[in-house]
N, C-alpha and C positions, 0 to 999 in steps of 0.2 A: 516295306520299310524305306524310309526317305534315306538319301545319301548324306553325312554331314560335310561340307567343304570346309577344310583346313584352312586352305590358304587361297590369295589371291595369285593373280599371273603380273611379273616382273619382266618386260622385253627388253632387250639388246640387240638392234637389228644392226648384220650384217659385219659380225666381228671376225677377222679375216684371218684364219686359222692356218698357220702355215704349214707345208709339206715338204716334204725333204730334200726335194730339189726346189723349194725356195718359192713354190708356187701357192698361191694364198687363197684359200676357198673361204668363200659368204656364207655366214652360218650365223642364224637366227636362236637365242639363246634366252629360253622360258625359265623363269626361276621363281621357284615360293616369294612371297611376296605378302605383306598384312599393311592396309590404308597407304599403299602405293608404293612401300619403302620394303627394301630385302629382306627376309629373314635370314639371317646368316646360319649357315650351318652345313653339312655333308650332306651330300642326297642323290642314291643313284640314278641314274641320268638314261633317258632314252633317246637314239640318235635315228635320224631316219633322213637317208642320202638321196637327192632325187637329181635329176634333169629336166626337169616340168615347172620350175619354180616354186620354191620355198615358202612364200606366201599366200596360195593357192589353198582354200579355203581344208579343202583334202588334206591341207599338212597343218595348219594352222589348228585342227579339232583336234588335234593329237595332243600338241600342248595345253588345251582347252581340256583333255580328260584328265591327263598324268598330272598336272604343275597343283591341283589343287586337291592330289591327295600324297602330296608329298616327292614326288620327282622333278628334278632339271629335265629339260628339254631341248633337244639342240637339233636346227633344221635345214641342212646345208643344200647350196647347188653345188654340184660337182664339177669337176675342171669342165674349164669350157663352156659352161651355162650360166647366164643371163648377171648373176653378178659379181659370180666367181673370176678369178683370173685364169687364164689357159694358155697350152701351148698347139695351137692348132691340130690336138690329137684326138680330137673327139669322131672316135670310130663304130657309135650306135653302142652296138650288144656288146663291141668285142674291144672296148677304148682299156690301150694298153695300162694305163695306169691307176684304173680303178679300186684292184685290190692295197693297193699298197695306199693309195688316196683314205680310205677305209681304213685300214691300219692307222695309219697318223692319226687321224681322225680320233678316233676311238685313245689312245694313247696320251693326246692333247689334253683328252676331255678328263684321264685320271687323273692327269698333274695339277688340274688345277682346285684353287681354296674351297670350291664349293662341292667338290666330287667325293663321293667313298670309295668310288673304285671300280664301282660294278657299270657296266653299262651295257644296256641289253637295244636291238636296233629290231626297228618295225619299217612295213611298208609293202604295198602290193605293187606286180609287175614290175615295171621298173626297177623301182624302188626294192623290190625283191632280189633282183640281177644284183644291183650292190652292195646288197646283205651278204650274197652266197659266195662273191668274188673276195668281199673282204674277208668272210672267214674261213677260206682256204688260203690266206695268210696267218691265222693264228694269232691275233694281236689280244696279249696277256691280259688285259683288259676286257675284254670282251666274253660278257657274262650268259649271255642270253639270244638268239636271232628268231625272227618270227616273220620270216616271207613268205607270202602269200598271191597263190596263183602267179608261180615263177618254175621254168624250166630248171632243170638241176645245169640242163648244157643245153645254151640258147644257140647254137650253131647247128646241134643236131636235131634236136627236136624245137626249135622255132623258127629259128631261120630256114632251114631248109627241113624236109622231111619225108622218107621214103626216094631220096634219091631226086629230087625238086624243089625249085624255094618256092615258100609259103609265100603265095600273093597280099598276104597280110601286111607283110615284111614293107612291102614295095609303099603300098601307104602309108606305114609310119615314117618310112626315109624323109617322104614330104612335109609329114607335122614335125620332127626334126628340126629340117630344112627353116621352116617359115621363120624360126624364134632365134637359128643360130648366130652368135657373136658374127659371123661372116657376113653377116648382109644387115646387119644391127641397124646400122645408118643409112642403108640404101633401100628406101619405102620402094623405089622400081623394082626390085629385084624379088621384093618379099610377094607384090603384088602378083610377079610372074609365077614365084611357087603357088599362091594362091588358085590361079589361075588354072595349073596343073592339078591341084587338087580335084578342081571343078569338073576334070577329064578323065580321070582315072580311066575309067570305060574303054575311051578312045586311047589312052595312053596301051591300056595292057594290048592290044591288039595291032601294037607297032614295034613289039618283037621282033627280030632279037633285040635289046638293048642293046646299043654305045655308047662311049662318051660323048659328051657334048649333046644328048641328042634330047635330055631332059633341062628343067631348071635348077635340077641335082650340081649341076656345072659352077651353078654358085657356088657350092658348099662343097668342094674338092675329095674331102674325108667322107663324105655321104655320096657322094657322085659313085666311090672306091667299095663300098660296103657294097650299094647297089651289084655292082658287079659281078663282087665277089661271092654275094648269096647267090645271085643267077648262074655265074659260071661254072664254081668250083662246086666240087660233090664230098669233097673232103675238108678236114678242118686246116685253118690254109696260117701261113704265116703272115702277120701283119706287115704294111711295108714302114711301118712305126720300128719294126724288127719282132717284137712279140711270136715266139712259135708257140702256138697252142698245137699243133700237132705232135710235138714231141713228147704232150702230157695230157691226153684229150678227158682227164676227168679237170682239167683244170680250163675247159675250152667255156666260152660265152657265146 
């Protein structure tokens, strides 16, 4: 049986959704839509929180399923990423302010004209991590979560595991690295992580790690993760202040 589409797709790129401490994430905002013009009305909404970029065709087919059998769509970078605003806290797995970034989020999205209220959030990996972080805050609004291929505790079983960090780990700090606000404007800097990309090989067999000693150095918060997955065996306190070990079902 053929699908019937309802409606068309209505975009709003990059409408800057504020957070409680004032900090304003870029969120792409899919809406029903018929011969180009809104349909006005309530409609619950799926949200899906990435660090990868929001326009990245992977997020953009989400809006392209939901928006035309009846749901908003909202497709945010999270603090710190590519056109959201940040406060140089972006700590990977373990960036203190994600659950609460998610809370708002979600909360924003019921107050506004077009919302019923419900809002259920999708996305793998990553995108997963910020599903599970947001709702072990609880935000009243939040209907539904559906992450997919995501640790419940990316400290214990991703980051490190059986007592070692996951050399997986070690290259994503660098795909991270390439895209982050810290070296936005410095093409040398980016081409050096690149660079390091190209070695991994060479890189893992210059053990032990230190600082300084990768192009993690650019990205200071990523340089710190590094570390911290290699060094520590335990769930460790952020130097953001964040203790996840005082509540380790609440660790990333």
């Amino acid at each position: 049986r053929s699908r019937v589409t309802r409606f068309g797709v209505a975009l709003a790129k990059d409408v800057m959704v504020p957070m409680r401490d004032g900090i304003r994430l870029a969120t792409d905002l899919y809406r029903p839509a018929r011969d180009g013009e809104l349909v006005e009305g309530r409609y619950p909404t799926i949200l899906c929180r990435t660090p990868y970029d929001k326009t990245d065709k992977r997020y953009s087919e989400i809006a392209d399923f939901f928006v035309p059998h009846g749901y908003s769509v909202c497709l945010q970078d999270c603090r710190d990423r590519y056109r959201s605003e940040g406060t140089r806290e972006y700590f990977h797995a373990a960036t203190p302010h994600e659950g609460e970034d998610g809370y708002d989020t979600v909360e924003w999205i019921a107050e506004q004209r077009w919302s019923n209220g419900r809002v259920g959030t999708v996305g793998s990996s990553f995108a997963g991590i910020t599903q599970v972080r947001m709702a072990l805050e609880r935000p009243p609004h939040l209907t539904a979560i559906w992450p997919d291929v995501v640790p419940t505790n990316s400290f214990q079983h991703q980051s490190r595991e059986g007592g070692a960090m996951q050399l997986h780990m070690f290259w994503a700090l660098f795909i991270h690295a390439q895209d982050a606000q810290d070296i936005a404007d410095d093409p040398e800097k980016q081409a050096e992580v690149w660079a390091d990309l190209t070695r991994l090989r060479e890189l893992f067999w210059e053990t032990p790690w230190k600082a300084g000693q990768t192009s993690l150095r650019h990205v200071p918060t990523l340089e710190k993760c590094l570390l911290d997955y290699y060094t520590r065996g335990t769930l460790y306190a952020l130097q953001a202040g964040e203790l996840f070990a005082a509540d380790p079902g609440r660790g990333e």
